[in-house]
C-alpha positions in Angstrom: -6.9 43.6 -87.9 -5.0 42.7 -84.8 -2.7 45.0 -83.5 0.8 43.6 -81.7 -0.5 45.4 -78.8 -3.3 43.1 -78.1 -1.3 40.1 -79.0 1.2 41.3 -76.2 -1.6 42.0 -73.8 -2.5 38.3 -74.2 0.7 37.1 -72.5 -0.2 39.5 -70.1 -3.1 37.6 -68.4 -6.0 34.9 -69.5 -8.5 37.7 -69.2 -7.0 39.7 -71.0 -7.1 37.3 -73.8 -10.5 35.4 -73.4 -11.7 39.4 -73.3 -10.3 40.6 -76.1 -11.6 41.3 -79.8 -9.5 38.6 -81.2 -8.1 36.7 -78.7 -10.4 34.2 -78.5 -10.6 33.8 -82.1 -6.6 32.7 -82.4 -6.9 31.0 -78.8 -9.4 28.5 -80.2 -7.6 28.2 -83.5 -5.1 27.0 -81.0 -7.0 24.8 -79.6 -8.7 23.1 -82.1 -5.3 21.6 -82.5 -5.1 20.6 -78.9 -8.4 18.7 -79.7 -9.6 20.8 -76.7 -11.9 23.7 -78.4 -15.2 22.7 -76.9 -14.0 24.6 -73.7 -13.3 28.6 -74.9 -17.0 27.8 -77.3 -18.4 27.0 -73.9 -17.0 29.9 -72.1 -18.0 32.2 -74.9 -21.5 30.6 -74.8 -21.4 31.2 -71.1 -20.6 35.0 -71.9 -23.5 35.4 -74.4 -26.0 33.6 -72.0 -25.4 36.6 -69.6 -26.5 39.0 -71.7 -29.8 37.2 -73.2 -33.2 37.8 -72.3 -34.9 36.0 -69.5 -37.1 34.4 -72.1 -34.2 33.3 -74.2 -32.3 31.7 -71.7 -34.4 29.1 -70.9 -33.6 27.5 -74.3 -30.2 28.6 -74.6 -29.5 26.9 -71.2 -30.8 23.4 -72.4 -28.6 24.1 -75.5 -25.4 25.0 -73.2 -26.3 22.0 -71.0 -27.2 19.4 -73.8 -23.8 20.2 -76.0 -21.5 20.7 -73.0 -22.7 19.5 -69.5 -24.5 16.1 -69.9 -22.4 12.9 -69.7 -23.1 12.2 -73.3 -22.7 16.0 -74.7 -21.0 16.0 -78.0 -18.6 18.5 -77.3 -18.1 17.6 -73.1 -16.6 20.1 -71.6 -13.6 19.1 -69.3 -14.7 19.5 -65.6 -14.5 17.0 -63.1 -17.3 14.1 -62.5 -18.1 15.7 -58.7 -18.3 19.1 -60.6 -20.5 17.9 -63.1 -23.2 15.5 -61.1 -23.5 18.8 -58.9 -24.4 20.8 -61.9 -26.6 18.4 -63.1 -28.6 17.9 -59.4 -28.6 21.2 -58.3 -29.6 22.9 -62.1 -27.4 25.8 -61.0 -26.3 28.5 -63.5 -23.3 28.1 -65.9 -21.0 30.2 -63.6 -19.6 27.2 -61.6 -18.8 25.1 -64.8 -17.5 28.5 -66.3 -15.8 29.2 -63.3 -13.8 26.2 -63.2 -13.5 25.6 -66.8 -11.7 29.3 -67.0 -9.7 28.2 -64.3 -8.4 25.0 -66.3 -7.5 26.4 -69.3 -5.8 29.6 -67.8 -3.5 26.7 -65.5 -3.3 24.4 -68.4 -3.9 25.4 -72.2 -3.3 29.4 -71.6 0.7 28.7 -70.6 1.0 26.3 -73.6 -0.6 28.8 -75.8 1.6 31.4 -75.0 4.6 29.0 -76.3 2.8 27.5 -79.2 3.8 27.9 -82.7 0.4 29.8 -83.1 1.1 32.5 -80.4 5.0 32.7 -81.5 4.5 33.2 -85.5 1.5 35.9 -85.0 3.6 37.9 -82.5 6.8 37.4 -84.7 4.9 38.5 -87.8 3.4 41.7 -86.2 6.3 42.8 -85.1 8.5 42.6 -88.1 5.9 43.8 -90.5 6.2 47.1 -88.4 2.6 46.6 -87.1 3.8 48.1 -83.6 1.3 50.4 -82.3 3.6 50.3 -78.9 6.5 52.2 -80.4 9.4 49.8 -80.0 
């Protein structure tokens, strides 16, 4: 269960967020209503291809590339054209199109989040239930 002590971390920073246990769960609840949710499953993806085995990431990369990278992907991530024809000619790893995808959302969908209804009602709701592990 989430504490209000990771919810008010998240407001702290994006990494905080993205890094915590469920802070990417409520962050992409979030934005599946901003129509934009392809990007955290990306960076999530990115996170998990780290940690794969050599032999594993071979397919996982086409996966990654396929669903997110390629003009046509179903679920396009949002990086620019010049960002993405460079991905696609060099083959380079994920952490460029990671890199600049993080950066995106933590300028652009991170600040809304923190104002959304979403963000609002869970921190409201943890901290009138008395779910304060901070001691206010």
């Amino acid at each position: 269960r989430v504490s209000l002590e990771e919810v008010l971390q998240w407001s702290q920073s994006f990494e905080n967020l993205v890094t915590s246990k469920y802070g990417p769960i409520i962050y992409k609840t979030y934005l599946k209503t901003e129509h934009s949710d392809e990007n955290i499953e990306f960076w999530l993806a990115c996170e998990a291809y780290k940690i794969k085995s050599q032999r594993k990431r071979i397919s996982m990369a086409r996966k990654l590339f396929t669903s997110y990278i390629q003009p046509q992907a179903p679920n396009k991530i949002n990086i620019d054209s010049p960002a993405r024809k460079a991905f696609i000619r060099t083959q380079s790893s994920f952490d460029e199109a990671q890199r600049i995808l993080c950066r995106h959302m933590e300028r652009n969908s991170y600040p809304q989040f923190l104002e959304s209804q979403v963000y609002q009602k869970l921190k409201h709701s943890l901290q009138t239930n008395g779910n304060n592990s901070m001691g206010n």
